[in-house]
C-alpha positions as CSV (number, residue, x, y, z in Angstrom):
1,X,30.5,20.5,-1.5
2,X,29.4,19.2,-4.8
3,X,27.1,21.1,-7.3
4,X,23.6,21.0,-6.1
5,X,20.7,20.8,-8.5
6,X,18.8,23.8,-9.5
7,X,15.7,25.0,-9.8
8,X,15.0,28.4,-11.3
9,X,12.6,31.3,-10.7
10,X,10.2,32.9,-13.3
11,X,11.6,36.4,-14.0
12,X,10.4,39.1,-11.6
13,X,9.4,36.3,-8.6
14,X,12.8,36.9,-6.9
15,X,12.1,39.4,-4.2
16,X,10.5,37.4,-1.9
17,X,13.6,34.7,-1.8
18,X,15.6,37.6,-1.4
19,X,13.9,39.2,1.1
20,X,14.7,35.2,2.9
21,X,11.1,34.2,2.7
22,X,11.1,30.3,3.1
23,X,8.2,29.7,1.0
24,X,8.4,28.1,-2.5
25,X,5.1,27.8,-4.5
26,X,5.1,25.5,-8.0
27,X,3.9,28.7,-9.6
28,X,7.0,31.0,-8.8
29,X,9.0,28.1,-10.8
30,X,10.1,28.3,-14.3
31,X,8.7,25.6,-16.2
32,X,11.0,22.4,-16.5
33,X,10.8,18.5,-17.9
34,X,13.1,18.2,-14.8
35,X,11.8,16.9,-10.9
36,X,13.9,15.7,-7.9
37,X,12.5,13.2,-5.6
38,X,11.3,14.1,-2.5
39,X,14.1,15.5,0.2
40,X,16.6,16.3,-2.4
41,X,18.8,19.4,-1.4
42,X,18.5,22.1,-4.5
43,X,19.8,25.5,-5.5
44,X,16.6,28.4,-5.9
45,X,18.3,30.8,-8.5
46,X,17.0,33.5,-10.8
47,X,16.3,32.7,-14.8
48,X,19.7,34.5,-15.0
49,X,22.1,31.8,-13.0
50,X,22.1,34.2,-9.6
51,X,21.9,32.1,-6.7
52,X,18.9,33.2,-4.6
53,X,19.1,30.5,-1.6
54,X,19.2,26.5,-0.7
55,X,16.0,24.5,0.0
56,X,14.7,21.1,0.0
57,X,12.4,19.8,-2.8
58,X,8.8,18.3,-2.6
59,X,7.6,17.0,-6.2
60,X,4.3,16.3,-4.4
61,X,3.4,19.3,-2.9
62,X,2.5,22.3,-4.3
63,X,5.0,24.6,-1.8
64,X,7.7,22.7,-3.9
65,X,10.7,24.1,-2.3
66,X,11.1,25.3,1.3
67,X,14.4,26.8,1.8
68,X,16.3,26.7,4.8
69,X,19.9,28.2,4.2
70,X,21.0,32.3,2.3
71,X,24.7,30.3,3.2
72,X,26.0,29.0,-0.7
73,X,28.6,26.9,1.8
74,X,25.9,25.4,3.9
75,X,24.7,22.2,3.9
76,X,21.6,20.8,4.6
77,X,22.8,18.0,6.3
78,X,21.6,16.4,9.9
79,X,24.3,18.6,11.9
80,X,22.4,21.7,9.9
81,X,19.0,20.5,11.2
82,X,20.8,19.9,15.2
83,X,22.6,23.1,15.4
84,X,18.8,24.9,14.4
85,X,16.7,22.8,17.2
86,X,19.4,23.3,19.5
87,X,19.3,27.0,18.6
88,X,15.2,27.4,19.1
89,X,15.7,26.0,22.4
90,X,18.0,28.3,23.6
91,X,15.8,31.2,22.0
92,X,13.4,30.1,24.4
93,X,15.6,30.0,27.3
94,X,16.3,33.6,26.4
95,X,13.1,34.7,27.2
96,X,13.3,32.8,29.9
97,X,10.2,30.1,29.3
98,X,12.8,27.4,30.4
99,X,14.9,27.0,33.1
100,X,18.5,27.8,32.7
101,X,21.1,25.0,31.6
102,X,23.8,23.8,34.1
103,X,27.1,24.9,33.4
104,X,28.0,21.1,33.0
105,X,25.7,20.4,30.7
106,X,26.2,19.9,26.5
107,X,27.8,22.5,24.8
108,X,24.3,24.0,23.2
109,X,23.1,24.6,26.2
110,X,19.8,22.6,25.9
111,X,19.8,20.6,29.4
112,X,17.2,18.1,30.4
113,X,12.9,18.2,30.9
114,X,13.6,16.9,34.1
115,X,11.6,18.5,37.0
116,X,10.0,21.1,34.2
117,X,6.5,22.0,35.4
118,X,5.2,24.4,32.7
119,X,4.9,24.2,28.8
120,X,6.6,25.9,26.0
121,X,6.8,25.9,22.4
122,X,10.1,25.1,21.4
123,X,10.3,25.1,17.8
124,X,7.9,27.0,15.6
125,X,8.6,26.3,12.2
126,X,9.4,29.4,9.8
127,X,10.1,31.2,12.5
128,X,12.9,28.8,13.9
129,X,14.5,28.6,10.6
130,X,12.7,25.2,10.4
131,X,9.8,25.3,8.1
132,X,7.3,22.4,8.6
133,X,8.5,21.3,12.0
134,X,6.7,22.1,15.0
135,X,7.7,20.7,19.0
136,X,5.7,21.9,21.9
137,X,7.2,20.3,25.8
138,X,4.2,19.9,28.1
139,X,6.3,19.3,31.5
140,X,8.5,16.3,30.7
141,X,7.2,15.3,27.4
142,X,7.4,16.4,23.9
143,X,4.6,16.5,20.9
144,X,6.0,16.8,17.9
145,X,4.1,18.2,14.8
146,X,5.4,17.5,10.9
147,X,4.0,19.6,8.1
148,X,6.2,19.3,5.6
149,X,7.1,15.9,3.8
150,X,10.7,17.1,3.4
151,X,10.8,16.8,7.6
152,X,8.8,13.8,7.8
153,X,11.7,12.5,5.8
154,X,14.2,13.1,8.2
155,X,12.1,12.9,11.3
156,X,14.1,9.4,12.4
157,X,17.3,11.8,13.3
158,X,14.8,14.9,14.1
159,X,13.3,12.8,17.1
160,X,16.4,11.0,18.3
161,X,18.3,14.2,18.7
162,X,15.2,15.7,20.7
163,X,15.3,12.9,22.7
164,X,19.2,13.0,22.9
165,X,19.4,17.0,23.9
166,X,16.2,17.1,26.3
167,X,15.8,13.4,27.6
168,X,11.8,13.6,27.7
169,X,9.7,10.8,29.6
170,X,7.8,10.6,25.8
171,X,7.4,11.9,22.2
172,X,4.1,12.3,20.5
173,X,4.2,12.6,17.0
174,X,1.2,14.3,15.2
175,X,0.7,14.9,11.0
176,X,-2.7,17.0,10.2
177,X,-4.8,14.9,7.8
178,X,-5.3,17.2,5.9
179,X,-1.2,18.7,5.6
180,X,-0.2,15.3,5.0
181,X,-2.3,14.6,1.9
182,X,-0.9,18.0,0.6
183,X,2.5,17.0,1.4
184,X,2.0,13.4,-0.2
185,X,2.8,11.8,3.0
186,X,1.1,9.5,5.6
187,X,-0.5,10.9,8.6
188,X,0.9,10.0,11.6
189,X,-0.3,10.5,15.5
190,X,0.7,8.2,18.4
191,X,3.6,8.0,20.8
192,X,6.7,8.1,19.2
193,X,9.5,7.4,22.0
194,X,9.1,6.5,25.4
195,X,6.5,5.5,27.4
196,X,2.5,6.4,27.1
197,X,1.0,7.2,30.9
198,X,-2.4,6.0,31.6
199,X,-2.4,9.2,33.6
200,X,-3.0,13.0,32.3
201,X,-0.2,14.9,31.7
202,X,-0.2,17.9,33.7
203,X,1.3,21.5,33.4
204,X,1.6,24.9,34.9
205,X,0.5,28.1,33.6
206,X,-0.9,31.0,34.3
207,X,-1.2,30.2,38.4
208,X,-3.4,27.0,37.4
209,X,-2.9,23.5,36.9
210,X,-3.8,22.3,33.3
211,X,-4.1,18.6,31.6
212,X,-3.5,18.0,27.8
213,X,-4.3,15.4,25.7
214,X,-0.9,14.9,23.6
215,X,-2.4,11.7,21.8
216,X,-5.5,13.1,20.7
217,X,-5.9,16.9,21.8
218,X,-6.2,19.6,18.9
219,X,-3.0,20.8,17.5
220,X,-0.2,19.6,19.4
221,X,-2.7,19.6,22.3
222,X,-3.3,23.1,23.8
223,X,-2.7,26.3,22.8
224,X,0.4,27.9,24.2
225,X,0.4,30.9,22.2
226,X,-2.2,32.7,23.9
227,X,-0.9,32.1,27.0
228,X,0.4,35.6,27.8
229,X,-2.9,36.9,26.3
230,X,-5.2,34.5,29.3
231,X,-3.5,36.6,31.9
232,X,-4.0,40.0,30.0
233,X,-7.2,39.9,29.3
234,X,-8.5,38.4,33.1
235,X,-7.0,41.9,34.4
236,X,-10.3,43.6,33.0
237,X,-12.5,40.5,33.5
238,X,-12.6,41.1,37.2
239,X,-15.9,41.1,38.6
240,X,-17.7,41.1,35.2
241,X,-20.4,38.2,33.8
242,X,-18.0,36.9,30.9
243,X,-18.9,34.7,27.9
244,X,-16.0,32.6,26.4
245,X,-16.8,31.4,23.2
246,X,-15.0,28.8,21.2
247,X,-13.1,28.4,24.7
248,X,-11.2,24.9,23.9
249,X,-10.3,23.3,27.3
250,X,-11.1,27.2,28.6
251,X,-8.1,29.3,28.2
252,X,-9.4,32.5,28.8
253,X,-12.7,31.9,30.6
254,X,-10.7,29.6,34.0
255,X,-8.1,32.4,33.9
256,X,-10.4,35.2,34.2
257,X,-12.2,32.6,37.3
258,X,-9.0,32.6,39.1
259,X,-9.1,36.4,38.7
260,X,-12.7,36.8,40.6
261,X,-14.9,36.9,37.6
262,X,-18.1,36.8,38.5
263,X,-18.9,34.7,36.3
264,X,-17.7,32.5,33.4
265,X,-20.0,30.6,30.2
266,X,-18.0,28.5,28.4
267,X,-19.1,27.8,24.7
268,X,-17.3,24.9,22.3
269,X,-18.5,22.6,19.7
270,X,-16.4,20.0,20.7
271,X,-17.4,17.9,23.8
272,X,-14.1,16.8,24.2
273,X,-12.8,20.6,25.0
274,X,-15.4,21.0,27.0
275,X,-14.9,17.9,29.2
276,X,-11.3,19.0,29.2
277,X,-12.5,22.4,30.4
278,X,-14.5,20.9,33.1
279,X,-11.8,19.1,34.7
280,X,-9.5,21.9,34.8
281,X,-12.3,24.1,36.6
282,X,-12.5,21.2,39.1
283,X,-8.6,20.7,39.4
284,X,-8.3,24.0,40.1
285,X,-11.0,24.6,42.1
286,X,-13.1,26.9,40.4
287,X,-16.9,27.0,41.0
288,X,-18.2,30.1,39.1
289,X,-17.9,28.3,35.7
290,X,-20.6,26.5,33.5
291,X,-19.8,25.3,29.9
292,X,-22.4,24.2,27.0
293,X,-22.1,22.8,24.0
294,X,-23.0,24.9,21.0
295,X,-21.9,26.1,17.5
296,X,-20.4,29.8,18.0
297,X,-22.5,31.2,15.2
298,X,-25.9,30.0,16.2
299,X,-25.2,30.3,19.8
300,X,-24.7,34.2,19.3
301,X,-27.3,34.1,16.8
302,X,-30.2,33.5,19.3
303,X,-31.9,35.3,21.5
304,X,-29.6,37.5,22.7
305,X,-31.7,38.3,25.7
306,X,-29.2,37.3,27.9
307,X,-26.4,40.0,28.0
308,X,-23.0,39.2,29.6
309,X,-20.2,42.1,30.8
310,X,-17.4,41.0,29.0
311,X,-17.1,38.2,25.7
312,X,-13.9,36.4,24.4
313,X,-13.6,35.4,21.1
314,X,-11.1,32.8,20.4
315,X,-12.2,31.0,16.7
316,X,-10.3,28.5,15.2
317,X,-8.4,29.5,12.3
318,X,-11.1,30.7,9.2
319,X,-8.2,31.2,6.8
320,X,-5.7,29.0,5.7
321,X,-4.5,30.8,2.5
322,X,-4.7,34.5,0.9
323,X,-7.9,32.8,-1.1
324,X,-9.9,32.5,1.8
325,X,-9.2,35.8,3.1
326,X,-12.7,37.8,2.2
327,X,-14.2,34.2,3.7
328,X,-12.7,34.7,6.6
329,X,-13.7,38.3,7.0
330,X,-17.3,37.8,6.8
331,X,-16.9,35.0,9.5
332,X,-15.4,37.1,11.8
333,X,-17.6,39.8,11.5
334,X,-20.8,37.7,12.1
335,X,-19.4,36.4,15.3
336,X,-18.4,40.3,16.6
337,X,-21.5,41.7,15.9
338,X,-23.5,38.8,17.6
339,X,-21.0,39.7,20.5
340,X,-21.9,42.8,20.2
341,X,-25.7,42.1,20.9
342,X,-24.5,40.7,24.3
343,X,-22.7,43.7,25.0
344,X,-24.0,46.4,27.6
345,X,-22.3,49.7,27.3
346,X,-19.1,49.7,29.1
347,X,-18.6,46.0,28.0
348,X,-14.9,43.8,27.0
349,X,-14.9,42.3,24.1
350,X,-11.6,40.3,23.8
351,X,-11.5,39.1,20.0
352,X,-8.8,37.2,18.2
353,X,-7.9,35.9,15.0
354,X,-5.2,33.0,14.6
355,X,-5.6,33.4,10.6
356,X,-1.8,34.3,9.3
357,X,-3.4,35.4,6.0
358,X,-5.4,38.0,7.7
359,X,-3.7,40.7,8.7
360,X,-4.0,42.7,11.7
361,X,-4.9,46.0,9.3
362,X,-7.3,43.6,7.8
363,X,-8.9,42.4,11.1
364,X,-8.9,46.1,12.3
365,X,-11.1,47.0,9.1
366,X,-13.7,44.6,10.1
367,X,-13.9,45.9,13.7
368,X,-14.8,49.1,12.2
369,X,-16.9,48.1,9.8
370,X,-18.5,46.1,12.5
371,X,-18.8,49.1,15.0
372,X,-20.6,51.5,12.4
373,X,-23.3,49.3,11.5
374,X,-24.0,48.3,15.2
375,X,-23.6,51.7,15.7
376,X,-21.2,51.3,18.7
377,X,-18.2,52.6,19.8
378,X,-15.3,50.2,20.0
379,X,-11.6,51.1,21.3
380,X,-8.6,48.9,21.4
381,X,-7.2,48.7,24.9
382,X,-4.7,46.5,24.1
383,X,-3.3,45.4,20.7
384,X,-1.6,41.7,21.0
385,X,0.0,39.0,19.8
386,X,1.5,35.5,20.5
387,X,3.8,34.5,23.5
388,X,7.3,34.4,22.9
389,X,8.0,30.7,22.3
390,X,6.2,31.8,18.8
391,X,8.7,34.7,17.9
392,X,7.9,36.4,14.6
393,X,10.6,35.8,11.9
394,X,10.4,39.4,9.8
395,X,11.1,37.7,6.9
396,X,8.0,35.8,7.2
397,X,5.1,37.7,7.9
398,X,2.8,35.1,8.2
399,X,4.7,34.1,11.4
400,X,2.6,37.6,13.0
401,X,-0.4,35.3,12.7
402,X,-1.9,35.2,15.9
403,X,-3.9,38.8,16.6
404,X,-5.8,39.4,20.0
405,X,-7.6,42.8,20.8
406,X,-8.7,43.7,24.4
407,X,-11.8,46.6,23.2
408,X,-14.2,48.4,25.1
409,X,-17.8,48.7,23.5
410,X,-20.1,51.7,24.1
C-alpha cells in the first residue's frame, strides 16, 4: 500500500501505543502546522521515525487518533472493518450468548436474528478492536451506538454489512448528545433500516420477559452488562425486604421478585424507567414490587426510619474521565453510607460502579473508608464484573469498567 501520513508522538508518550492501547489524546502529539481531515488513515510513530501503530484521524476531537491496527500491512479499509464485526460476533457465539450458526451459512459464521429470543451485546467498542462503535441485538433487531466521528463516517457500509450478516427485522441508530459535539458530529437517534413496530420489542433474560425502548430508552436501551450480575445477586435476596435504587426499568429489584423476595422498592429519577419497570413487573407477573420516583441522594438522605434487609445500588456513571475521579468518589460514598443507615445487621448491600475511570482498588478504598466511619463491618461476598458480551480487552483497562460487589453489613 502507499505511504500513509504520519503523526508523531512527544518523546516518552510511547508505551501506552505500545502496550496497543487504542487511545490517542491531542496532548500525546508532537506539535505540528500539519492536520488531516476527518477519517484519514495515518501512521502513530515515535519523534524518532519508529512506527508505533495505524489509526484513523479526528481534527475535531480531542482523542485525535484512535488506532485500530499493530499490522504496518494492514489496511483500514471496509473489508478491515467486516472481518472485525464478523469477528465480535462470533466471540459472542463463543460464550455461547447466540445460537450456533448453520453449517450452510456464510463463511464467518454470523447466521441470521431469526427466531432469537434474548439480547446480547455484540460489539463493544475497544474491546472488539472497534473503538467508538457499539451494537446491542434485542431479539431480532439491532441498536446501533456511534461515538466516534471516524465511525460515523463510515457508518453507511457499517450498517449495511450488519444488516447483510444478521438480516435483523430493524436498525436503531443512537449518537449521545453530548459524544457527538466532542466528536464534531451530528447526533443521530431514529430507525435506521427496516421497519419501526408500533409494538414493544420484547426479550428474554434472566427467566423473565423484558421490553426496551430502542428509539428512545437510555444507552442503547437496557443494560445488558449486568445481566449475569441480576441473577447473582437475587441468590441472596431471597426472602429479604430489598431496596433497588437507581433501578432503570428494574434490573435487579424484578429479578430478585422472581427469586421470592419478599419484597422489592424500586427508586429512579426517571419516570420513564419506572413506567418501564412497572410493565415488566406486570408482564411477568410480579406482585411484591412498588416503585417511586425520587433522586437517589435525597431519597437515602431522609428519614431512614424505614430499614430494608438487603439494598442495590446501581448509579449511573459519576465519572467520565480520570478528572472526575475524586468527584466520583465522594458521590459514591454518600450513597453507601445512606445505604448503610437502612441496613440492619446481617444486611446485602449489592453496590456498583459503571465508572471505567474508577478502578475497582479505588471503589474498594471507598467501601472501607465508608465502613469505618459508620463503624460497620462490610465483607465482599462476591467481587464482579460485566457479562461476557462486554469482554475486557487487557490492553484497555478502561474496558474493566463495570464493578459490582455482593457485601454483607454488620
Amino acid at each position: 500500500m502507499s505511504k500513509l501520513p504520519s503523526v508523531v508522538v512527544k518523546p516518552s508518550r510511547q508505551f501506552p501505543f505500545v502496550s496497543r492501547h487504542p487511545w490517542v489524546h491531542a496532548s500525546s502529539l508532537a506539535e505540528s502546522s500539519e492536520s488531516f481531515p476527518l477519517g484519514q488513515e495515518v501512521d502513530l510513530v515515535q519523534h524518532d521515525g519508529t512506527w508505533l501503530a495505524r489509526g484513523l484521524f479526528n481534527p475535531n476531537s480531542g482523542l485525535r487518533v484512535r488506532l485500530y491496527s499493530w499490522n504496518r500491512q494492514q489496511s483500514l479499509d471496509e473489508a478491515f472493518f467486516r472481518t472485525r464485526i464478523d469477528q465480535a460476533i462470533a466471540r459472542r457465539r463463543l460464550a455461547g450468548l447466540l445460537p450456533a450458526a448453520p453449517h450452510d451459512s456464510d463463511s464467518d459464521g454470523s447466521g441470521t436474528l431469526a427466531g432469537v429470543t434474548t439480547a446480547a451485546r455484540l460489539v463493544f467498542s475497544e474491546s472488539d478492536g472497534l473503538s467508538g462503535l457499539i451494537v446491542d441485538q434485542y431479539a431480532d433487531c439491532l441498536v446501533v451506538q456511534i461515538a466516534a466521528g471516524v465511525i460515523a463516517l463510515r457508518q453507511t457500509a457499517l450498517l449495511e454489512h450488519l444488516q447483510q450478516r444478521l438480516q435483523p427485522r430493524a436498525i436503531f441508530l443512537r449518537t449521545d448528545a453530548k459524544t457527538a459535539k466532542k466528536e464534531g458530529i451530528e447526533q443521530q437517534e431514529g430507525l435506521a433500516k427496516g421497519e419501526a413496530s408500533e409494538e414493544p420489542i420484547l426479550y428474554d433474560e434472566n427467566g423473565l420477559r423484558w421490553s426496551v425502548d430502542l428509539e428512545h430508552g437510555q444507552k442503547t436501551g437496557g443494560y445488558l452488562d449486568q445481566r449475569d450480575n441480576h441473577a447473582a445477586a437475587a441468590k441472596y435476596l431471597t426472602g429479604r425486604r430489598v431496596l433497588d435504587v437507581c433501578c432503570y426499568a428494574g434490573g435487579f429489584g424484578l429479578v430478585a421478585a422472581s427469586h421470592d423476595a419478599s419484597s422489592v422498592t424500586g427508586i429512579d429519577s426517571s419516570q420513564r424507567a419506572l413506567d418501564a419497570a412497572a410493565a415488566n413487573a406486570q408482564r411477568n407477573g410480579l406482585k411484591n414490587v412498588r416503585f417511586e420516583k425520587a433522586d437517589c441522594f435525597d431519597y437515602l438522605a431522609a428519614d431512614a426510619t424505614e430499614q430494608f434487609d438487603a439494598v442495590v445500588l446501581d448509579p449511573p456513571r459519576f465519572a467520565g474521565s480520570r478528572r472526575q475521579v475524586d468527584a466520583a468518589l465522594r458521590a459514591y460514598a454518600r450513597l453507601n453510607r445512606g445505604a448503610l443507615e437502612r441496613l440492619p445487621a446481617g444486611g446485602v448491600l449489592v453496590t456498583n460502579s459503571c465508572s471505567g475511570s474508577v478502578s475497582r482498588s479505588d471503589f474498594l478504598n471507598m467501601l472501607v473508608n465508608v465502613g469505618r466511619r459508620a463503624g460497620r463491618d462490610i465483607t465482599v461476598l462476591e467481587s464482579r464484573s460485566a457479562a461476557a458480551d462486554h469482554p475486557m480487552r487487557v490492553s484497555c483497562p478502561e474496558s474493566d469498567y463495570l464493578k459490582c460487589f455482593i457485601c454483607e453489613v454488620q
